[in-house]
Structure formats: structure tokens, C-alpha cells
Steps between C-alpha positions, in 0.01 A plus 500: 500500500636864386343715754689812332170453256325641794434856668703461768721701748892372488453373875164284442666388200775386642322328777281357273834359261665358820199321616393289167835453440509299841192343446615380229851367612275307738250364295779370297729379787174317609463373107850399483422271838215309425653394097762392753290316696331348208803355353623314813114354475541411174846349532363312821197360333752352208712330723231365699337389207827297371542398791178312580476371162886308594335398830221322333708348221753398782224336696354299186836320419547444873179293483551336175893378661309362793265291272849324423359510118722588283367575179236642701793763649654547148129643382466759820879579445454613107169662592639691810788603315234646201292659751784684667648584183146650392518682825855596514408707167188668590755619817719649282223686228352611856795617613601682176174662458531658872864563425357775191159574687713636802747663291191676294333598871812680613536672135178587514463629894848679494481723165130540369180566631166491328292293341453641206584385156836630484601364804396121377743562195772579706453200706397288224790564335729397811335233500537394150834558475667321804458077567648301784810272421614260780306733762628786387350786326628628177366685195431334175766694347892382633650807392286695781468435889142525668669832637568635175148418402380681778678828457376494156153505581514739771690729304270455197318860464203292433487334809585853687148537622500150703855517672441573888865482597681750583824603609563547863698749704772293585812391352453519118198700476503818293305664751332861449807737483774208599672557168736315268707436801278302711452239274683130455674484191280237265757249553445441888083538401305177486249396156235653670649817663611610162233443350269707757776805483416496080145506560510717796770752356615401127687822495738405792533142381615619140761705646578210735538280174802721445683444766 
């Protein structure tokens, strides 16, 4: 919210500035916590799942031993081992598919806010562009990291209208008046901080570039 779109003294303004920007913090500290606590569920749930699904296959050949039968054993033995393997996938498609969800959750409660149709592009298009290899997260094209995809769609002037994050006063930050001096060089900036100073100040990060 821009409250300089409203008649306002300097003083209620400010007020005003100081206290959505905390609400805000908060609501997204509070966001942050429970996509947090949603993945530990998540993860829990899959290796509960696995994990009762070995129990029960365990506990079938265990019987089928004791019956001292031993082509009946063989049969539980190859249809255990296709059951867990069956399982053993659907872990792993589970896992990948919260792997990207959680990733696209953070994206999406960190840097945009909305729900409006530009704001689905944007996230659609992280989404479309990154996969999960061996657990990991990656993009869909090797010669960029998930980072670089990032910064390129928070810097994107088209996506300018959805980006909610902004530089703070510390360390790094441009601040109001702090000046070319105040600010990291780009080299000791993350992805994401360097992409935020180009949205946030493309002037400053051009000169930057120069350095």
C-alpha cells in the first residue's frame, strides 16, 4: 500500500508507513512458519507411510517362513519385494513434488503478493521452469541456477507490480540517503539481494555493474 496516494500530514503518514510495514513483516513471519510447519507434516506423513508399508511386507514373509513352505515364501518374497518397490517410488514422486511445491511456497510468500493474473505468471513460470533431480531443485535449463531464475523474474519490469521485497536498512541496503557508499559491492550480494537492489534502484545497480 502507497499511502503517499493519500491526503496526509508527513507524521500520520509516517505512522501509518511504519505500521503496515510491520504488519506485514508479521503476517509474513507467521506465513513463513506454518509452510514450515507443513513441510515437516508432509515429510512425516511420507516416512510414515514407507514405513508401514515395510512393516506389513516384513510381517507377511515372516508368516509365510513360519509356514516352513517354501515355494509358498518364494511367492510373498517376489510380491513383497514388488509392493515395496511400487511404494518406494510413489515415496520418491511424493517427495519430489513437495521438494518443488515448497520451493514454489517460499518463492511465492517471500517476493510477490496478489492474486491476480500477473502474479500466477510469475509463479507459473517458476514453476515451469525448475524440476527436482535427486532431491534437489534445479531449473530446466543447466546453464541457469534456481537463483538466477529468480533474480530474473523479480527484476523483470513486468513482474514489478507483484515484488513485495524490499531492501532493508541493514548491511547492504541502499537505504533513503545511505549513498553509493553504503552498499556491498555485487560480488559479496547474494542471487536475490541483487536482484531486489535492480528492481528497487536500477540506477545504483548499473553503476554498481561498473565497478
Amino acid at each position: 500500500m502507497n499511502f503517499n496516494d493519500y491526503d496526509l500530514s508527513d507524521e500520520l503518514r509516517a505512522r501509518l508507513t511504519t505500521d503496515y510495514d510491520a504488519n506485514v513483516s508479521d503476517l509474513k513471519a507467521k506465513n513463513t512458519e506454518l509452510i514450515e510447519r507443513e513441510k515437516l507434516q508432509k515429510e512425516a506423513n511420507e516416512s510414515l507411510k514407507l514405513s508401514h508399508a515395510t512393516d506389513a511386507e516384513k510381517a507377511k514373509l515372516d508368516i509365510a517362513e513360519a509356514s516352513g513352505n517354501v515355494k509358498t515364501y518364494k511367492k510373498q518374497l517376489a510380491e513383497s519385494k514388488e509392493t515395496l518397490n511400487s511404494v518406494r517410488h510413489e515415496f520418491s514422486q511424493e517427495k519430489d513434488e513437495r521438494i518443488k511445491l515448497d520451493a514454489l511456497n517460499v518463492f511465492s510468500a517471500n517476493l510477490v503478493s496478489g492474486s491476480d493474473m500477473g502474479r500466477k505468471g510469475m509463479i507459473d513460470t517458476f514453476k515451469e521452469n525448475t524440476k527436482v533431480v535427486d532431491g534437489v531443485l534445479v531449473t530446466n535449463d543447466p546453464s541457469m541456477t534456481v537463483e538466477s531464475l529468480t533474480s530474473s523474474l523479480i527484476t523483470d519490469k513486468a513482474n514489478a507490480g507483484y515484488v513485495v521485497v524490499k531492501v532493508g536498512s541493514g548491511a547492504g541496503s541502499t537505504g533513503s540517503n545511505g549513498g553509493f557508499s553504503s552498499v556491498k559491492s555485487l560480488k559479496d550480494m547474494t542471487a536475490t539481494e541483487e536482484a531486489i537492489l535492480a528492481n528497487e534502484d536500477p540506477a545504483l545497480y548499473q553503476l554498481l555493474l561498473t565497478k
